[in-house]
Biopython code that builds the backbone (N, CA, C, O; Angstrom):
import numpy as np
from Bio.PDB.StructureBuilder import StructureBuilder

atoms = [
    (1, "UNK", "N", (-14.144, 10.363, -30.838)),
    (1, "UNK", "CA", (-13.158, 11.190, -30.165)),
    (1, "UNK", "C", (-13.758, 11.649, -28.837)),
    (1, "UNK", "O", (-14.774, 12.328, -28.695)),
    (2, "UNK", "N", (-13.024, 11.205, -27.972)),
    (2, "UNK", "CA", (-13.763, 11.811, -26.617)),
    (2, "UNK", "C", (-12.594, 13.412, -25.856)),
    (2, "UNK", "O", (-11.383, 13.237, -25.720)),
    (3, "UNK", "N", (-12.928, 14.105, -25.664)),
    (3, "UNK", "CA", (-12.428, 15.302, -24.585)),
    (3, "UNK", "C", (-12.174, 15.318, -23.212)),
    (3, "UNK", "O", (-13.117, 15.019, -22.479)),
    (4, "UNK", "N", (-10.818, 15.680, -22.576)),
    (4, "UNK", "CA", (-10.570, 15.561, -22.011)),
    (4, "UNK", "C", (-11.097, 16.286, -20.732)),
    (4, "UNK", "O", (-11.081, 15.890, -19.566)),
    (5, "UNK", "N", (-11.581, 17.484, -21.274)),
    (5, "UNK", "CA", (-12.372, 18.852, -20.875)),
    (5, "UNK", "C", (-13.993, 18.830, -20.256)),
    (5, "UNK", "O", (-14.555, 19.470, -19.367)),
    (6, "UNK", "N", (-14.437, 17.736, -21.221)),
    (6, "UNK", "CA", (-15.750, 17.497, -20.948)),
    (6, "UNK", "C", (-15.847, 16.535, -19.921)),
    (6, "UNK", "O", (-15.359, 15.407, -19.845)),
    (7, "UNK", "N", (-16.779, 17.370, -18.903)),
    (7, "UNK", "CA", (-17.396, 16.767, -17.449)),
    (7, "UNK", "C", (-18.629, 16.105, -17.507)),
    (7, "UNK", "O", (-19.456, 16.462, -18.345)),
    (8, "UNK", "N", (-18.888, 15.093, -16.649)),
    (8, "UNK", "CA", (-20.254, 14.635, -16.579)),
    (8, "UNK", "C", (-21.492, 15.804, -16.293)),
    (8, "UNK", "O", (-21.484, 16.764, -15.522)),
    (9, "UNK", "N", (-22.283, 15.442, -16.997)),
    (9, "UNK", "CA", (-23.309, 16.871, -16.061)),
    (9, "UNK", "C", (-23.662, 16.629, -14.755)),
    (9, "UNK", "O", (-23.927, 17.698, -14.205)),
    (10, "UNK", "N", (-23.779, 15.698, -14.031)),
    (10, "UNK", "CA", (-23.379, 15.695, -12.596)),
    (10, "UNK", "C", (-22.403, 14.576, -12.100)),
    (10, "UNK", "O", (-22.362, 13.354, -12.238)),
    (11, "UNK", "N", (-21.572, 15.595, -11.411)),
    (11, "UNK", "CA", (-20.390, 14.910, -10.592)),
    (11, "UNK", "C", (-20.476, 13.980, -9.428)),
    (11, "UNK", "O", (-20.001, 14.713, -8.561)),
    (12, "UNK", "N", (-20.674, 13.201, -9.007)),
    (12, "UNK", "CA", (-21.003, 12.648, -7.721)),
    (12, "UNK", "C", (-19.774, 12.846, -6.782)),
    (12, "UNK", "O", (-18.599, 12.893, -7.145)),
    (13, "UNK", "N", (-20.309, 12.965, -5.362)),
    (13, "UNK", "CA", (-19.651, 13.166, -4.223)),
    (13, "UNK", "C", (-18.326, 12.589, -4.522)),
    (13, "UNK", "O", (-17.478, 13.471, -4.654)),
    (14, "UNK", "N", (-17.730, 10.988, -4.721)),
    (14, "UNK", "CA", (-16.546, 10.675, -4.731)),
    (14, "UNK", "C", (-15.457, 11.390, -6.263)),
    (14, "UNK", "O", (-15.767, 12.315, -7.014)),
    (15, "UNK", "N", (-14.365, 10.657, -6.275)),
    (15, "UNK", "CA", (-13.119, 10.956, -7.092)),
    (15, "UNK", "C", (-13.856, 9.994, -8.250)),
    (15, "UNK", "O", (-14.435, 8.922, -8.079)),
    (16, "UNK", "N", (-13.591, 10.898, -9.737)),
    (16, "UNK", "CA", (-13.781, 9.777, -11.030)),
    (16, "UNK", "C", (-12.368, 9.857, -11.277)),
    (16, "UNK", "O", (-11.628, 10.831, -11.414)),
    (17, "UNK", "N", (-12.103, 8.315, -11.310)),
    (17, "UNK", "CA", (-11.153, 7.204, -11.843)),
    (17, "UNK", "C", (-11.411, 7.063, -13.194)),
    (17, "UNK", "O", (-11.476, 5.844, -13.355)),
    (18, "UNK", "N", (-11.559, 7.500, -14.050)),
    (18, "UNK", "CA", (-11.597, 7.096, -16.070)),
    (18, "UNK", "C", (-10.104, 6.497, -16.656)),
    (18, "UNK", "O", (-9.139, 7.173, -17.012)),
    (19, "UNK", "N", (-10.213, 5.242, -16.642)),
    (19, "UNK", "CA", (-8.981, 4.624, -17.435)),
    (19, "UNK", "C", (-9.313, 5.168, -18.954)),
    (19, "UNK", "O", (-10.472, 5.205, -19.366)),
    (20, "UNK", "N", (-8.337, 5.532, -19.641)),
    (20, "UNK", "CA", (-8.065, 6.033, -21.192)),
    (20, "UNK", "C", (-8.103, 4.952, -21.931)),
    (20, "UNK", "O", (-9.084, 4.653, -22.612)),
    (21, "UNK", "N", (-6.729, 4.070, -21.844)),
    (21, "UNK", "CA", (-6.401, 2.886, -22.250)),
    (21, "UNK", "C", (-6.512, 1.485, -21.008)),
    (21, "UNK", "O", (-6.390, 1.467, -19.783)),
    (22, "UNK", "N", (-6.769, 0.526, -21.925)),
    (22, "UNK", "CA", (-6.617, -0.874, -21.261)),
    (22, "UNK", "C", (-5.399, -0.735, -20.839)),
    (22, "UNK", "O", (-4.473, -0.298, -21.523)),
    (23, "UNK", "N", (-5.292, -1.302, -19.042)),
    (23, "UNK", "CA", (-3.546, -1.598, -18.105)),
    (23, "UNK", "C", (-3.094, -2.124, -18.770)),
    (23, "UNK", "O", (-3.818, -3.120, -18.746)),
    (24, "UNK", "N", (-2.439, -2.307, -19.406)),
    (24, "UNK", "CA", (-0.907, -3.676, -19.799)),
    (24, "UNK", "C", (0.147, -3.359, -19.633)),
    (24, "UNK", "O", (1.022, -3.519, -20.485)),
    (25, "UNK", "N", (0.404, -2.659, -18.135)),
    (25, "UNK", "CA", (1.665, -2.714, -17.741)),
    (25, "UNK", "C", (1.543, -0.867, -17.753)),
    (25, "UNK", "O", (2.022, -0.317, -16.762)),
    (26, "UNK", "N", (1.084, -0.196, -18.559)),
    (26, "UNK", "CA", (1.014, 1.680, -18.031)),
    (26, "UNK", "C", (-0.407, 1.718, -18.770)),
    (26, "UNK", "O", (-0.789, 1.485, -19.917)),
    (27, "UNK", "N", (-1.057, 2.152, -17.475)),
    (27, "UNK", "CA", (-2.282, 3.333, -17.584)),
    (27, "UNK", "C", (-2.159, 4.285, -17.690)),
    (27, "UNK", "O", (-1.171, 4.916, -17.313)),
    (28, "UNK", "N", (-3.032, 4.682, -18.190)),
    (28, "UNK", "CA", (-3.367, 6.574, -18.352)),
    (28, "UNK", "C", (-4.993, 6.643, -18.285)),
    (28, "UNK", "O", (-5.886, 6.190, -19.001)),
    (29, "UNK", "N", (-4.961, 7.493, -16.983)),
    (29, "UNK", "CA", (-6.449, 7.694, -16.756)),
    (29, "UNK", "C", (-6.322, 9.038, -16.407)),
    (29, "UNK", "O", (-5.272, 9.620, -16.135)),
    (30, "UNK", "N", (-8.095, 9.762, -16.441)),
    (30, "UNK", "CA", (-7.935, 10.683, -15.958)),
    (30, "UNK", "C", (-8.717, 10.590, -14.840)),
    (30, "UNK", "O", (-9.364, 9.579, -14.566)),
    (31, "UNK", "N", (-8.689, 11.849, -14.001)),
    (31, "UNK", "CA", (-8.762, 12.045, -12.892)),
    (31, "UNK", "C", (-10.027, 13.344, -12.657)),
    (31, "UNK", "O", (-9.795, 14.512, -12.970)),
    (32, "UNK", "N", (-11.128, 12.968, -12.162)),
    (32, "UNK", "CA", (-12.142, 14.673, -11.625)),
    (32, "UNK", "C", (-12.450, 14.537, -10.558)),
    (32, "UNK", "O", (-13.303, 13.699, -10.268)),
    (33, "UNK", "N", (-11.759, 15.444, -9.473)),
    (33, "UNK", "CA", (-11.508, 16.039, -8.458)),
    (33, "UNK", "C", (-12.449, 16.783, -8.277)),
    (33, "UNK", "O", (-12.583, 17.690, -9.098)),
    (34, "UNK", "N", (-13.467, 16.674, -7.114)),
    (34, "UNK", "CA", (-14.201, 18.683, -7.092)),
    (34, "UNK", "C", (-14.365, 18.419, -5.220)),
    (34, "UNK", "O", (-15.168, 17.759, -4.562)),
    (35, "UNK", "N", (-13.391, 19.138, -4.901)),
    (35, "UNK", "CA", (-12.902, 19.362, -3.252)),
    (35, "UNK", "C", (-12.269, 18.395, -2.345)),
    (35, "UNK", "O", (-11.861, 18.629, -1.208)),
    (36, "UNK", "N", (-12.226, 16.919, -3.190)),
    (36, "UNK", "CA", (-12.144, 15.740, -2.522)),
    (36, "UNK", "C", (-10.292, 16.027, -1.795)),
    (36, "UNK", "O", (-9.538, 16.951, -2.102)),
    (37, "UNK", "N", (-10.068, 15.096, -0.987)),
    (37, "UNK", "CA", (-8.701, 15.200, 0.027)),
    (37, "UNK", "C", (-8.916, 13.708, 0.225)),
    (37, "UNK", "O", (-9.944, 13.031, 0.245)),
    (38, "UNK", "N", (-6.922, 13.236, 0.443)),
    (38, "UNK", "CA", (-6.780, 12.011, 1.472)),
    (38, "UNK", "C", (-7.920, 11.991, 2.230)),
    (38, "UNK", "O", (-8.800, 12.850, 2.272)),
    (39, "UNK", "N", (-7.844, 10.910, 2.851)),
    (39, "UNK", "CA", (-8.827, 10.724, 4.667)),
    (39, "UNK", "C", (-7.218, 10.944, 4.870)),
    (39, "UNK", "O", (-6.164, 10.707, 4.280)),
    (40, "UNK", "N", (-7.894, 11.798, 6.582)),
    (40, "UNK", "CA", (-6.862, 12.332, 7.342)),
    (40, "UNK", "C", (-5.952, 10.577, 8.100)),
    (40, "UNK", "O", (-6.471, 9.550, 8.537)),
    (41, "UNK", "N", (-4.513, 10.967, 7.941)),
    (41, "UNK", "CA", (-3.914, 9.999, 8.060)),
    (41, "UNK", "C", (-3.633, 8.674, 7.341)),
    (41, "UNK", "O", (-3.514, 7.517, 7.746)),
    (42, "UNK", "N", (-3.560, 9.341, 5.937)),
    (42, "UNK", "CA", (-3.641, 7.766, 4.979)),
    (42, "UNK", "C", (-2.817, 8.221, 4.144)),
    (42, "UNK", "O", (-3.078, 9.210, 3.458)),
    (43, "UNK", "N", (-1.491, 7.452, 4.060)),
    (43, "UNK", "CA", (-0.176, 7.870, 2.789)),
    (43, "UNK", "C", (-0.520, 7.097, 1.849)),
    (43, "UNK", "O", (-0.500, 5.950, 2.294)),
    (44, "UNK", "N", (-0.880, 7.115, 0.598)),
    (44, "UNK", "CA", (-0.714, 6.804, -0.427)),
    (44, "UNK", "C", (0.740, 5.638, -1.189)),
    (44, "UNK", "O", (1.663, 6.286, -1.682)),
    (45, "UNK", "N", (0.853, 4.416, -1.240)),
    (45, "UNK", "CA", (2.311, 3.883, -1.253)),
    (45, "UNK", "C", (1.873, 2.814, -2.789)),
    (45, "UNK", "O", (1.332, 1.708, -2.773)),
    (46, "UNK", "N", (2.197, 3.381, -3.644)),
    (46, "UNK", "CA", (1.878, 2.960, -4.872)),
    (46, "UNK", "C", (2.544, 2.000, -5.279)),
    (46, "UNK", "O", (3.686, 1.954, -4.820)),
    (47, "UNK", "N", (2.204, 1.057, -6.106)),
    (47, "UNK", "CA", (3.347, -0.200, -6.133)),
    (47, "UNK", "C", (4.628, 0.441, -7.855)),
    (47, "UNK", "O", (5.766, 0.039, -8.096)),
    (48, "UNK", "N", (3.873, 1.377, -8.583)),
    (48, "UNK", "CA", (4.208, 2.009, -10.201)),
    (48, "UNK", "C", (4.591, 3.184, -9.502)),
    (48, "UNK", "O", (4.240, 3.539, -8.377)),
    (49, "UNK", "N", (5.450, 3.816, -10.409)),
    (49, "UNK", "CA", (5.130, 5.428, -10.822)),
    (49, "UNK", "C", (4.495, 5.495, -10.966)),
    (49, "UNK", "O", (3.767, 4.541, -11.243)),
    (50, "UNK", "N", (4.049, 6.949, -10.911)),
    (50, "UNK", "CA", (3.062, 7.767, -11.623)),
    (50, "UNK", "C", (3.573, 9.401, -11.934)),
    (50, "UNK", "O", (4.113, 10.140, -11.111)),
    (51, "UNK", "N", (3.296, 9.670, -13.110)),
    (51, "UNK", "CA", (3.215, 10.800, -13.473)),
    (51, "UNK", "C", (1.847, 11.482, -13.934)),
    (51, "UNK", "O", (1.032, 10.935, -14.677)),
    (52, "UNK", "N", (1.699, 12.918, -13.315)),
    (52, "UNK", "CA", (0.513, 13.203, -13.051)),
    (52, "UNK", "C", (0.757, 14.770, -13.345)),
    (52, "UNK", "O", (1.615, 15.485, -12.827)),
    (53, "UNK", "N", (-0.117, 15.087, -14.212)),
    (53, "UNK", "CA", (-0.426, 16.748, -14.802)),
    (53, "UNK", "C", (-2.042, 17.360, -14.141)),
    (53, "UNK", "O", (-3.114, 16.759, -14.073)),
    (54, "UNK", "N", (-1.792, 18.354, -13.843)),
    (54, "UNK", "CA", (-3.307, 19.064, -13.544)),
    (54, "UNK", "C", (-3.355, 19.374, -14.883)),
    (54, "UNK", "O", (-2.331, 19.616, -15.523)),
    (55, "UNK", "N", (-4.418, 19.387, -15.342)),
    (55, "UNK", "CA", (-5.235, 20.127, -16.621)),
    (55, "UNK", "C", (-5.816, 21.419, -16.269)),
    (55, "UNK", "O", (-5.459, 22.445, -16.848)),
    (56, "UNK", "N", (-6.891, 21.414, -15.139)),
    (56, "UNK", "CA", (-7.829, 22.530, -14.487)),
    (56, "UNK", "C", (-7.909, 22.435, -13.084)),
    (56, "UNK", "O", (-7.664, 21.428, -12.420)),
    (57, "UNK", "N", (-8.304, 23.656, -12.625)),
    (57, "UNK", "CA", (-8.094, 23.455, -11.281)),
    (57, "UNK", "C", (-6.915, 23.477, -10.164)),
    (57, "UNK", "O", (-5.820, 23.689, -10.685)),
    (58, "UNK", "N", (-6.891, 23.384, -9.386)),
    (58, "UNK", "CA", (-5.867, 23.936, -8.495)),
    (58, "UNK", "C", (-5.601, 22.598, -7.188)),
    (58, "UNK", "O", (-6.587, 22.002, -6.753)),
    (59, "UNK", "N", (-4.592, 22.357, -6.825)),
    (59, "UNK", "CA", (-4.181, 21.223, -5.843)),
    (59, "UNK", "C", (-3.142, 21.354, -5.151)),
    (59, "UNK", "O", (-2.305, 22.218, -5.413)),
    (60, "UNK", "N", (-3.006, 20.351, -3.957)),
    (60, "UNK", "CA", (-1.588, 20.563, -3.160)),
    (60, "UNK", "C", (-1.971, 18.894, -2.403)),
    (60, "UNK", "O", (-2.815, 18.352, -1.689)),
    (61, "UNK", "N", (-0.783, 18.621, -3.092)),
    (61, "UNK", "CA", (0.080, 17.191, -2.562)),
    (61, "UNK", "C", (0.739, 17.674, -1.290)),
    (61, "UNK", "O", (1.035, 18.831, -0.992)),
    (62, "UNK", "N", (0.934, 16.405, -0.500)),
    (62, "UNK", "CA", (2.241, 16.522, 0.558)),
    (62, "UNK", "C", (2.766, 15.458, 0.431)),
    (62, "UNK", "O", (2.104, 14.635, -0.201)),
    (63, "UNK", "N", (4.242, 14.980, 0.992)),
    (63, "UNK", "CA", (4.659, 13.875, 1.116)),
    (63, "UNK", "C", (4.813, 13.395, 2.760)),
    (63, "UNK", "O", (4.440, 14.114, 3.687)),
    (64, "UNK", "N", (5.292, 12.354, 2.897)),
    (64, "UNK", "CA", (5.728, 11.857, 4.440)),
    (64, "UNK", "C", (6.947, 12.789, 4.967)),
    (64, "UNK", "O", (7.069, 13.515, 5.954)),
    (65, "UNK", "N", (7.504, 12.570, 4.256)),
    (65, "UNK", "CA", (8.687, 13.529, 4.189)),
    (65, "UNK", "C", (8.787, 14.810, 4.544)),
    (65, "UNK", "O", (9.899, 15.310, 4.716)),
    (66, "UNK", "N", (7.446, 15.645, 4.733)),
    (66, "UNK", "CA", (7.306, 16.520, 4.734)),
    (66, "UNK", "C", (7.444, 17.924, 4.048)),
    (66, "UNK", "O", (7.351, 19.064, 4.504)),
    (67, "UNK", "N", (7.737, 17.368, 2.607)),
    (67, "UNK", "CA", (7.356, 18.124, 1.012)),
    (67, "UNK", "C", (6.122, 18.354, 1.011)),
    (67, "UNK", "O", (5.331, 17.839, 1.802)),
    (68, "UNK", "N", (5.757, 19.358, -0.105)),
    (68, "UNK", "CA", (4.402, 19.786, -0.329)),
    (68, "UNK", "C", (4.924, 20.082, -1.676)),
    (68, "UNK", "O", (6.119, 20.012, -1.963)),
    (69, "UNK", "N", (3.869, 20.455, -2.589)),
    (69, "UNK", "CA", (4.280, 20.642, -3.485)),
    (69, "UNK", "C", (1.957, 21.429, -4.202)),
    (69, "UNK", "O", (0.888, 20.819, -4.176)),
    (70, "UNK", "N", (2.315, 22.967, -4.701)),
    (70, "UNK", "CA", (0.830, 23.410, -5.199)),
    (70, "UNK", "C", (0.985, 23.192, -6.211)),
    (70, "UNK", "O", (2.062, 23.332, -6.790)),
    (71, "UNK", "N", (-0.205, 22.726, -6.781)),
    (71, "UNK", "CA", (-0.593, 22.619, -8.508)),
    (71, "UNK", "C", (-1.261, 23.807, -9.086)),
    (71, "UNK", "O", (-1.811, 24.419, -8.170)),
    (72, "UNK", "N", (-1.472, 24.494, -10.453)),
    (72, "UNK", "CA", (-1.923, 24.604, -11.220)),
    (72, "UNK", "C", (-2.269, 24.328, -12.582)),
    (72, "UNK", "O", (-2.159, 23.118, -12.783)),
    (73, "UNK", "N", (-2.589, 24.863, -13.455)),
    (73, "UNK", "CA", (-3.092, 24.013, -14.828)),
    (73, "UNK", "C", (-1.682, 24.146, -15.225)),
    (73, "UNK", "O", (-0.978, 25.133, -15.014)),
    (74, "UNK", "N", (-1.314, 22.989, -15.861)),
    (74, "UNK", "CA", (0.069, 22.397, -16.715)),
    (74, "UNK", "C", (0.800, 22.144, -15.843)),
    (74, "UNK", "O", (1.843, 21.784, -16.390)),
    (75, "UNK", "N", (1.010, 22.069, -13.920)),
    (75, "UNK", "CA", (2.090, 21.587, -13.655)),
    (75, "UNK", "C", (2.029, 20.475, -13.120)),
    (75, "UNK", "O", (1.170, 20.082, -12.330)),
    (76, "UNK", "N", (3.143, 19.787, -13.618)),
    (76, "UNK", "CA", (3.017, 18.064, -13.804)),
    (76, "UNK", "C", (4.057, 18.109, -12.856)),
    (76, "UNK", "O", (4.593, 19.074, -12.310)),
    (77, "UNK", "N", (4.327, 16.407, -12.717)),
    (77, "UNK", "CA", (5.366, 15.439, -11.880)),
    (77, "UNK", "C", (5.124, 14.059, -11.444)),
    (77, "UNK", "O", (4.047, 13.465, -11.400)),
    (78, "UNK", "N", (6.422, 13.597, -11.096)),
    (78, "UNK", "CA", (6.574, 11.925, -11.254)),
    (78, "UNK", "C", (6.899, 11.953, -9.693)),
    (78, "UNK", "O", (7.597, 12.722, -9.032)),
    (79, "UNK", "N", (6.094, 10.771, -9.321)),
    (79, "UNK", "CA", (5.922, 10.647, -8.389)),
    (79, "UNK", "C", (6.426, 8.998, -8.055)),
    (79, "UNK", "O", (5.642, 8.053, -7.964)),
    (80, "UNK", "N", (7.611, 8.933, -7.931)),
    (80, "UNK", "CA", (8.496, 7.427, -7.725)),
    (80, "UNK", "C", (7.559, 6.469, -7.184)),
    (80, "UNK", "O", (6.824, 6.793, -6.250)),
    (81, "UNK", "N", (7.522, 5.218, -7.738)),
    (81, "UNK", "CA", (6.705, 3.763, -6.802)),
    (81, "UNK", "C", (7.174, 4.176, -5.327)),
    (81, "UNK", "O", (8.273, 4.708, -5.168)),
    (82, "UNK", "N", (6.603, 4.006, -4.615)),
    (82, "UNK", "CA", (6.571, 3.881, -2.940)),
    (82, "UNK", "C", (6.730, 5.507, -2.313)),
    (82, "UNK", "O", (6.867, 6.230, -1.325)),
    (83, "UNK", "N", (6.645, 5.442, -3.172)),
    (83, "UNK", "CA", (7.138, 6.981, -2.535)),
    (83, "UNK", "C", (5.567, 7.663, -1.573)),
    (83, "UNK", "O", (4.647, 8.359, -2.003)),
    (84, "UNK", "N", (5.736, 7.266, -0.590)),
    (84, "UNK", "CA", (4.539, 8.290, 0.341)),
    (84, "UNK", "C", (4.095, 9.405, 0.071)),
    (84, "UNK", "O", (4.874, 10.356, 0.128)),
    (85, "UNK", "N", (2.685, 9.623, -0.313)),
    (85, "UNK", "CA", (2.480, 11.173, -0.351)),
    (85, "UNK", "C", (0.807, 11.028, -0.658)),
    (85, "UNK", "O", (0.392, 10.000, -1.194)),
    (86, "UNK", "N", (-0.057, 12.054, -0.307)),
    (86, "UNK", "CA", (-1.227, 12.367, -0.034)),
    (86, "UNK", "C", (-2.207, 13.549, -0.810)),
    (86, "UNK", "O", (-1.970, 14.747, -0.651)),
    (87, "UNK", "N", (-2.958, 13.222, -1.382)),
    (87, "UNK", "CA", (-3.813, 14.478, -1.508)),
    (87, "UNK", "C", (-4.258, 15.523, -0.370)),
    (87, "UNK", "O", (-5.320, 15.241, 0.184)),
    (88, "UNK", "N", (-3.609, 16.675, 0.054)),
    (88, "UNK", "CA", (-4.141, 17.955, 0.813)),
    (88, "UNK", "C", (-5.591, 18.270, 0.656)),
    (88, "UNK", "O", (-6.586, 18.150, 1.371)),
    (89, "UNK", "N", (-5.272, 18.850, -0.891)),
    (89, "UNK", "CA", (-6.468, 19.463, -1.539)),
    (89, "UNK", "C", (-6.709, 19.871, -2.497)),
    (89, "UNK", "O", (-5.839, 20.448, -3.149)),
    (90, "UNK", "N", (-8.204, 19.709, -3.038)),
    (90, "UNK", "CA", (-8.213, 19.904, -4.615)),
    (90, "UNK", "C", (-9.360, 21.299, -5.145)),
    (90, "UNK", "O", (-10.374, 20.859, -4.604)),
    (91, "UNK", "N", (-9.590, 21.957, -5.480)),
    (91, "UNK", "CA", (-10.407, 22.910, -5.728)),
    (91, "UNK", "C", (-12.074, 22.385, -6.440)),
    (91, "UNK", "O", (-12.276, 21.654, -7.410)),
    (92, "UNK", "N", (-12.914, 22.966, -5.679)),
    (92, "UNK", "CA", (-13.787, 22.633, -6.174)),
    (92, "UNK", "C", (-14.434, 23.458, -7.021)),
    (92, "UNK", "O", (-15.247, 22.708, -7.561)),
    (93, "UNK", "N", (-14.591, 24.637, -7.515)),
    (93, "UNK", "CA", (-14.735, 25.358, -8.811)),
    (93, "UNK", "C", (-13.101, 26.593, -9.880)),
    (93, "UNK", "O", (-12.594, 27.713, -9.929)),
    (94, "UNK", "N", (-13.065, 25.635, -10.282)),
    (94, "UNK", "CA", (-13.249, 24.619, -11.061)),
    (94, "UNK", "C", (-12.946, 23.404, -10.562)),
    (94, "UNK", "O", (-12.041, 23.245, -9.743)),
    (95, "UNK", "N", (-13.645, 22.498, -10.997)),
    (95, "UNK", "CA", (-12.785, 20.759, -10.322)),
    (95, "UNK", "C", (-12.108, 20.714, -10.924)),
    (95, "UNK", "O", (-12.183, 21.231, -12.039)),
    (96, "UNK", "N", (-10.802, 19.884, -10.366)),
    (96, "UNK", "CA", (-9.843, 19.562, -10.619)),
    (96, "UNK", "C", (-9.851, 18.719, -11.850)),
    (96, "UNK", "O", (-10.885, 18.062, -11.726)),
    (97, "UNK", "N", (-9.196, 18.317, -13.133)),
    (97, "UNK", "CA", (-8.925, 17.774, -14.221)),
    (97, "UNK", "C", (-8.113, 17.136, -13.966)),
    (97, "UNK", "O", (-7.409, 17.638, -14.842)),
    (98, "UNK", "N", (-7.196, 16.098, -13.350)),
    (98, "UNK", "CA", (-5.701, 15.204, -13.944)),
    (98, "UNK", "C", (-5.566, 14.768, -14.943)),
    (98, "UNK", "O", (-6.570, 14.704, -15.652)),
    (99, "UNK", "N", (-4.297, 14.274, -15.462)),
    (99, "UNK", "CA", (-4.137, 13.278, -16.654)),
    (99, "UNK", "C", (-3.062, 12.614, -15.701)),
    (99, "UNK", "O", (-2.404, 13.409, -15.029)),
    (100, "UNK", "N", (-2.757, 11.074, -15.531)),
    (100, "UNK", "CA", (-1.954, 10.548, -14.963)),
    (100, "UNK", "C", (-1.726, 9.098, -15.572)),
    (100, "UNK", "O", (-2.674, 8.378, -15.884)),
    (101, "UNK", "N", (-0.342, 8.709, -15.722)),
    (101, "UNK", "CA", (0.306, 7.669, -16.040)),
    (101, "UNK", "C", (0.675, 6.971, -15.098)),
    (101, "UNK", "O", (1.472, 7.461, -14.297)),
    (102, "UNK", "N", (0.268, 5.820, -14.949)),
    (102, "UNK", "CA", (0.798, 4.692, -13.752)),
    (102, "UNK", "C", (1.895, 3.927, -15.053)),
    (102, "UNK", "O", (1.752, 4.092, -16.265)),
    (103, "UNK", "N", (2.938, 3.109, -14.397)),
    (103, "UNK", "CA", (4.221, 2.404, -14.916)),
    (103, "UNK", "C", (5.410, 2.086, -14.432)),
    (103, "UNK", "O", (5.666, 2.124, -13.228)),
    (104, "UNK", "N", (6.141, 1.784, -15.231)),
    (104, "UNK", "CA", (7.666, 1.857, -14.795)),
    (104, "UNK", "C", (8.179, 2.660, -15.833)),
    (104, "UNK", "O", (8.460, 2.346, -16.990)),
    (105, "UNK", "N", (8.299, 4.261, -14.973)),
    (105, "UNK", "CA", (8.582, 5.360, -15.804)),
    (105, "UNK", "C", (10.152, 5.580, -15.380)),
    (105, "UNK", "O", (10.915, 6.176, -16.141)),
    (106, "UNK", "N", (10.514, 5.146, -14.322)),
    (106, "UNK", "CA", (11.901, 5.556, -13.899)),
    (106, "UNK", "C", (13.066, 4.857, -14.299)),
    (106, "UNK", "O", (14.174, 5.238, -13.922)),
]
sb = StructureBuilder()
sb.init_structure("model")
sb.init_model(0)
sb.init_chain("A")
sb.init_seg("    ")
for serial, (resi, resn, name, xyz) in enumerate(atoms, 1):
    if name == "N":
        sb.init_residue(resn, " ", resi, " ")
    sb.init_atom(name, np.array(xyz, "f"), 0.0, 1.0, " ", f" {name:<3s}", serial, name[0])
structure = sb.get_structure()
């Protein structure tokens, strides 16, 4: 049984990517965040959905569109294939936790 809660004892500088399950069509990985952001000027254009929950930690998406949208622990959302949008910012104590589903959720 592994935890979703439990962190590496050291985090390295970039974003951990942890796939849950093998892709076959929807992933679920999680996500540890500790201060990381887009690079300035880079939209995000996903080919899946994704639906994506903070666990811990605190965040703020934007879109092209000029939506924003702040996270805290439990608030989730689906984020349509193509749909443009960027990491702002993620908190670095606590780091950030995701749980996120890539698919065809829509």
């Amino acid at each position: 049984m592994e935890n979703l809660f439990k962190l590496p004892t050291v985090l390295p500088a970039k974003e951990v990517f942890e796939p849950l399950i093998p892709d076959r069509g929807i992933m679920i990985e999680r996500i540890i965040s500790k201060g990381q952001a887009s690079p300035p000027g880079i939209w995000y254009d996903q080919p899946r959905d994704e639906w994506v929950v903070l666990l811990q930690g605190h965040a703020e998406l934007a879109w092209r569109d000029g939506r924003r949208e702040r996270l805290a622990p439990g608030d989730w959302l689906l984020i349509p294939a193509h749909e443009q949008h960027r990491v702002e910012s993620t908190s670095m104590d606590p780091p950030c936790i995701w749980l996120a589903v890539h698919g065809k959720l829509t």
